[in-house]
N, C-alpha and C positions, 0 to 999 in steps of 0.2 A: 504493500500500500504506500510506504513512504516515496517508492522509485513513481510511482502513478502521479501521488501529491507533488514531486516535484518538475515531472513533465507537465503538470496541467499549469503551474505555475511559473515555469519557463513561457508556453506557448500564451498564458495572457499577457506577463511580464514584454512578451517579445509585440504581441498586436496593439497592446494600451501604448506602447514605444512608438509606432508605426504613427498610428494616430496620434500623439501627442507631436510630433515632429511636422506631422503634415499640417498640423495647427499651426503650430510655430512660424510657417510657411518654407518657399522652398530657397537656401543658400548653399555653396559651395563651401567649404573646409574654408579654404581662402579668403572669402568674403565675411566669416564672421566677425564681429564686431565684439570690443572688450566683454560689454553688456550680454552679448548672447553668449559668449564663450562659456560666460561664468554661470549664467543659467545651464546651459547644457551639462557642466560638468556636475554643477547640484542635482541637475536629475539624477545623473549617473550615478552620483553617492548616495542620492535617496533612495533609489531603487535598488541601488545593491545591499543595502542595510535591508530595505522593507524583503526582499527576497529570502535574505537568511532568517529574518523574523517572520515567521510563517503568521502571526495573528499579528503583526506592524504591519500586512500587505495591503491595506487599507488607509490607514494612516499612511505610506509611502503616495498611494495614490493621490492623495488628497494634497500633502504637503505639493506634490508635482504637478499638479493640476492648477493649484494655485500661483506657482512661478510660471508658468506657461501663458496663467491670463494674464499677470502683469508684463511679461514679455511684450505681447500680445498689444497691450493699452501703451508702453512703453515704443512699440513700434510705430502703433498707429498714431499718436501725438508726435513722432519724429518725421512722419508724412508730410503732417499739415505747420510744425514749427523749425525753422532752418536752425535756429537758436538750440534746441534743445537734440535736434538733428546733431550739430557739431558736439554737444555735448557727451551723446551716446557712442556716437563711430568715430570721432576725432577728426581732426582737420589734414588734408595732404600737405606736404612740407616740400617747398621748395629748394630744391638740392644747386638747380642750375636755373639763370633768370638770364633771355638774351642772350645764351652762352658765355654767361659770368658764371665762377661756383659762387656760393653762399656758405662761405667755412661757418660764420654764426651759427647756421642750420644743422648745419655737420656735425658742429662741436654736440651745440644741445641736444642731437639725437643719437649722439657717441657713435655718428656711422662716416666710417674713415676712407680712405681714397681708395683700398685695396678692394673694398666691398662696393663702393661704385663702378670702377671700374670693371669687377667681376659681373655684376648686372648689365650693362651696355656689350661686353660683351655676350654673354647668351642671349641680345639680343639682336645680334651680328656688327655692334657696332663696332669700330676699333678706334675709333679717335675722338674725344671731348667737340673738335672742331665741328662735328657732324652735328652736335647738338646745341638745339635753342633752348630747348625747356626740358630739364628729366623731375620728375617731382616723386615723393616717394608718398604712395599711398597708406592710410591707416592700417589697412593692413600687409604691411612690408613690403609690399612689392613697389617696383620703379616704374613709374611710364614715364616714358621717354619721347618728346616730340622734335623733329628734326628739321634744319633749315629747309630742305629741299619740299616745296610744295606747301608750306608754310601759308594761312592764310589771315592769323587772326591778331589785334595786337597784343593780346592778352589771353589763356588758357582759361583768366576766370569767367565767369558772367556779370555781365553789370545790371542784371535784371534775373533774381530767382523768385518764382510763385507768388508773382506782382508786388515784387519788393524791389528797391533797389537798392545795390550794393556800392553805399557812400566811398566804401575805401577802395573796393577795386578802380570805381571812376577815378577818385583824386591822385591813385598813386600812377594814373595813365594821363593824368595833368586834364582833366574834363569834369566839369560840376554837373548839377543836375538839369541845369536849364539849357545846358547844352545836349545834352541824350535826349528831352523830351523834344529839343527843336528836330533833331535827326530825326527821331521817330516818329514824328509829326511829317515829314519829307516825306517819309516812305509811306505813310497812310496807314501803319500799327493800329491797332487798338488800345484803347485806355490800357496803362500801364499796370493795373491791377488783374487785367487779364492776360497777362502775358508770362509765361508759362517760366519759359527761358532768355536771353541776348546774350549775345555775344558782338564785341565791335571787330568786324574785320577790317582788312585794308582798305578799301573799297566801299565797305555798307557796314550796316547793322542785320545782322542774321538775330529773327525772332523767330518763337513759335507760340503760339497761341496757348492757351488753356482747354 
């Protein structure tokens, strides 16, 4: 009976899994964020506690079910707020700007030349010179954008989910009354409905809401 009791509670422990992740919704190893990591790994420990505790397998559930809603309301408030967005996943870190480094960046994120450069290469690059902007994602990895085909003046947006972004415009020397004349030009929509911008060479690339 015990081998029976512990298959039946493998085979729920493994579908209550199933479903709780598919709540959670769907991410990549790579793309999770501090905030989800550390939930994930609390399931894992609750349920491996409530497993060995044959009459805790209830309470396991419960305790999980619980982090999974606030996961959950945690995400869905990082949708609608940028603020609380950057709070959760952390902000990208510019490594290279213009193809300048940014050693201040470097230093604060204790990632040194030999780790840069090992990135740019597996991404077939071989030379700093190839690159305008490599920025290193929240979670670890590099993107890398390069001179050649180059179209924007800036990676950031100066307009996220009808907001705009005071600092990306000033530190590209343009205030506010200058983006809404542009995008007055090009016949946008009210800036509260505008989804994304970016300023390229040439234009203002939007897209709506």
């Amino acid at each position: 009976m015990d081998y029976v009791f512990v298959a039946l509670k493998s085979m729920f422990c493994y579908l209550y899994l199933i479903i709780l992740l598919r709540f959670l919704g769907k991410k990549e190893c790579s793309q999770l964020n501090i905030f989800d990591l550390v939930i994930f790994l609390l399931v894992a420990d609750l349920m491996a506690i409530a497993f060995e505790n044959g009459e805790g397998l209830i309470n396991g559930v419960i305790a999980t079910g619980i982090l999974a809603v606030i996961d959950y309301f945690c995400s869905w408030i990082a949708l609608k707020n940028k603020k609380w967005r950057d709070l959760l996943e952390g902000k990208p870190t510019y490594i290279v700007t213009d193809g300048k480094l940014n050693y201040e960046n470097m230093r604060k994120l204790r990632y040194d030349m030999d780790s840069l450069c090992q990135h740019l290469r597996q991404q077939g690059i071989a030379s700093l010179s190839e690159v305008a902007f490599a920025i290193l994602e929240p979670n670890g990895q590099l993107s890398v954008i390069k001179w050649q085909g180059l179209e924007v003046e800036s990676l950031d947006p100066v307009i996220v989910d009808g907001k705009i972004m005071g600092q990306v415009l000033a530190s590209l020397g343009y205030d506010e009354n200058w983006l809404k004349k542009r995008l007055a030009s090009q016949h946008a929509p009210d800036i509260r409905d505008i989804a994304y911008c970016v300023i390229e060479k040439k234009r203002l690339f939007f897209l709506p809401k």
